[in-house]
C-alpha positions as CSV (number, residue, x, y, z in Angstrom):
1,X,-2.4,8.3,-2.1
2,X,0.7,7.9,0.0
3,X,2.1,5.0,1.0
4,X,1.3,5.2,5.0
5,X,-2.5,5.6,3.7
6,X,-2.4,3.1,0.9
7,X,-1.0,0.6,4.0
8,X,-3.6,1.9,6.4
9,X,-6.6,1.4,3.9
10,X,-5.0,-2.4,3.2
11,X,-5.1,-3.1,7.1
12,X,-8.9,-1.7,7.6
13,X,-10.1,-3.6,4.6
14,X,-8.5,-7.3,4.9
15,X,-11.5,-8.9,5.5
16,X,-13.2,-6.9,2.4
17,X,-10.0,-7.5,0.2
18,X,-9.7,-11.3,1.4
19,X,-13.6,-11.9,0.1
20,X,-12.6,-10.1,-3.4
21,X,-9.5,-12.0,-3.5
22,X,-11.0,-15.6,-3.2
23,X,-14.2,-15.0,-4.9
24,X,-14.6,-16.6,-8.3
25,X,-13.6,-13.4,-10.4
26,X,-10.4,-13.3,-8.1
27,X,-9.5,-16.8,-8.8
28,X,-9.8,-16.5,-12.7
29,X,-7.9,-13.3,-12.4
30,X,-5.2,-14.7,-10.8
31,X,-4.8,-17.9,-12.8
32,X,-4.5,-15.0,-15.8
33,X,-1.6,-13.6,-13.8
34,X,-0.3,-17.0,-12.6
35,X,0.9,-17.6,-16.3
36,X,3.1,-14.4,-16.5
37,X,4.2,-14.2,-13.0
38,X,7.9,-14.4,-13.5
39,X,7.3,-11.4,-16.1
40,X,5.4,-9.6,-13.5
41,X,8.0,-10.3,-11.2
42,X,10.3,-9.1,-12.6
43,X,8.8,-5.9,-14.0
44,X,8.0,-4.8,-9.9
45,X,11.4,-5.2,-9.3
46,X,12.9,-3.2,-12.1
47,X,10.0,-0.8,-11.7
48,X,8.5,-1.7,-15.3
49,X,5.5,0.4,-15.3
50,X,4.8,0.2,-19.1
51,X,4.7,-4.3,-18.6
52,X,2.2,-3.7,-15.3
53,X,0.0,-1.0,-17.0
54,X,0.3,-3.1,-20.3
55,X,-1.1,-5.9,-18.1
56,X,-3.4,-4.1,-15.7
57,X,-4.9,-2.7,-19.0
58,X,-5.7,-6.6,-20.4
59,X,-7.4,-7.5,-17.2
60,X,-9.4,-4.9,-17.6
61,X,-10.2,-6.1,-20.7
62,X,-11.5,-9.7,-19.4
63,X,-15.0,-9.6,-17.3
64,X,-13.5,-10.8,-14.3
65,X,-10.7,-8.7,-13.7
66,X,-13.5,-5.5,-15.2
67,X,-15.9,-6.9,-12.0
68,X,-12.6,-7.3,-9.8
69,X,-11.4,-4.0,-10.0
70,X,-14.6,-2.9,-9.5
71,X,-15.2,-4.6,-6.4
72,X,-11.6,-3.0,-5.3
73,X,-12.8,0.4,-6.2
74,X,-16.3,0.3,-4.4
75,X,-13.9,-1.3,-1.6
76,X,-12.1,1.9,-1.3
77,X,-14.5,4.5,-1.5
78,X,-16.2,3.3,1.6
């Protein structure tokens, strides 16, 4: 997906990705996150992709962030 798509998929599904975002699951997932943010960070700016795979894989890994990226998936098929 290109980037002008990705941003137009984003704009038609704010209300849908703001519901995700703020339900329960989204709030565990990102307390998880909240305690490596600076690592994240970081790896987003230097382009990392191994540290956010490496931690995309172990939210997968939790129920939440499973039912989560779920959501996001059903989200975008739509």
């Amino acid at each position: 997906m290109d980037m002008n798509r990705a941003e137009q998929l984003i704009t038609s599904k704010t209300e849908d990705l703001g519901r995700i975002v703020n339900s329960g699951d989204g709030q565990k997932v990102k307390a998880i996150m909240t305690q490596d943010a600076d690592k994240l960070k970081q790896a987003v700016q230097s382009g990392d992709m191994g540290t956010l795979k490496q931690t995309f894989d172990s939210l997968m890994q939790t129920q939440e962030g499973a039912r989560l990226i779920g959501e996001i998936q059903k989200m975008m098929r739509k």
